[in-house]
C-alpha positions as CSV (number, residue, x, y, z in Angstrom):
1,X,0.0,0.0,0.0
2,X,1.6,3.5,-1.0
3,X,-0.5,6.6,-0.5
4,X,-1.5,8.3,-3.7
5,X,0.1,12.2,-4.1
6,X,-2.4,14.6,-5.6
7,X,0.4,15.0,-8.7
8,X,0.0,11.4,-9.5
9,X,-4.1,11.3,-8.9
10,X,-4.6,14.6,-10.8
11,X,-2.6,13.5,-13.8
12,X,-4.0,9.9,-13.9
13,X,-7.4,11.2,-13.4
14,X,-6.7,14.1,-16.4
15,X,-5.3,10.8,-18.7
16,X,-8.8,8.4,-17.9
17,X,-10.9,11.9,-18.5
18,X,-9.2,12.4,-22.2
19,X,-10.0,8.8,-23.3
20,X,-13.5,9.2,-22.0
21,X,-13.8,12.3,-23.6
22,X,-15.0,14.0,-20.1
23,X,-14.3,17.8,-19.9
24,X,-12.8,17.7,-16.3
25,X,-11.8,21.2,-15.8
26,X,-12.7,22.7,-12.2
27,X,-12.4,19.2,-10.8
28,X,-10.2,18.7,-8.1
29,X,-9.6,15.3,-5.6
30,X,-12.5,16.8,-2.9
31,X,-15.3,16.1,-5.6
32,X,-13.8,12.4,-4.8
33,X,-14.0,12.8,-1.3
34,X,-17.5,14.0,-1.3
35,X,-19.0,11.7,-4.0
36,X,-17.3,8.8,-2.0
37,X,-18.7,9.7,1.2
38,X,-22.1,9.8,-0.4
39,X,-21.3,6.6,-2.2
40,X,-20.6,4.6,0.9
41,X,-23.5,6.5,2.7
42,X,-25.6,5.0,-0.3
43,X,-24.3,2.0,-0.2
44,X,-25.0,1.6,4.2
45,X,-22.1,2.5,5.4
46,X,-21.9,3.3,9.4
47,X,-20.6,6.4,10.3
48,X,-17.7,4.9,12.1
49,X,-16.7,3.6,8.4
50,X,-17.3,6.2,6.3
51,X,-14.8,7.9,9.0
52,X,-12.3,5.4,9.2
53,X,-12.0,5.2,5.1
54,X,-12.2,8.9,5.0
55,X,-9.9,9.9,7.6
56,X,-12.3,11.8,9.1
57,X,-11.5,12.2,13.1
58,X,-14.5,14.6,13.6
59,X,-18.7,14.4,12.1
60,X,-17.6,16.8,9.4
61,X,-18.2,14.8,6.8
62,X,-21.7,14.8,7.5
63,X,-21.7,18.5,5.8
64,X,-20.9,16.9,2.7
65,X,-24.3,14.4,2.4
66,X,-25.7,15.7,-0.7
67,X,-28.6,13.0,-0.4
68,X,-30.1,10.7,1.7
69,X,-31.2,7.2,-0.3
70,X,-34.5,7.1,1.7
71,X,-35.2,10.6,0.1
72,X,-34.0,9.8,-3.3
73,X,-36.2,6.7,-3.2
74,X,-39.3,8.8,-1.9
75,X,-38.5,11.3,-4.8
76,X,-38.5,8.8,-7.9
77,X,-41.5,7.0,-6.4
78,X,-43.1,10.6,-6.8
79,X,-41.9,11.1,-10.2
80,X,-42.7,7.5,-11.0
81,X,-46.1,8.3,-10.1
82,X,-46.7,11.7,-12.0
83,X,-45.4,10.6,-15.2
84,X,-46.8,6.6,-15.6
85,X,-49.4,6.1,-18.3
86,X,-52.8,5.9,-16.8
């Protein structure tokens, strides 16, 4: 295990965006940090882990929940509902 330096992650990141064809201007490694917190949020994570895997010694991640998968779920329901054929 060797930690990743934000020169290596930036560049690899900028190489797997050309061959996609992604425009990844104004991204930066915290969009990772936040779309992985609301990843493992999504995908049940405890608090404890999402700490633990995000070095987090303190609840401040919790600023960075975007979404909450109950509310997501509630939403498309809605949307589901508005828009089926009757």
């Amino acid at each position: 295990y060797t930690q990743v330096t934000h020169y290596r992650f930036m560049a690899d990141f900028k190489i797997v965006c050309k061959l996609a064809k992604i425009a990844y201007a104004g991204y930066g490694k915290h969009a990772f940090r936040i779309g992985g917190m609301n990843a493992m949020q999504d995908a049940g994570a405890t608090a404890p882990e999402i700490m633990a895997l995000g070095r987090w010694a303190s609840d401040a991640w919790r600023l960075y929940a975007r979404r909450e998968r109950r509310s997501l779920l509630t939403l498309t329901a809605k949307v589901m509902l508005t828009v089926a054929p009757a």
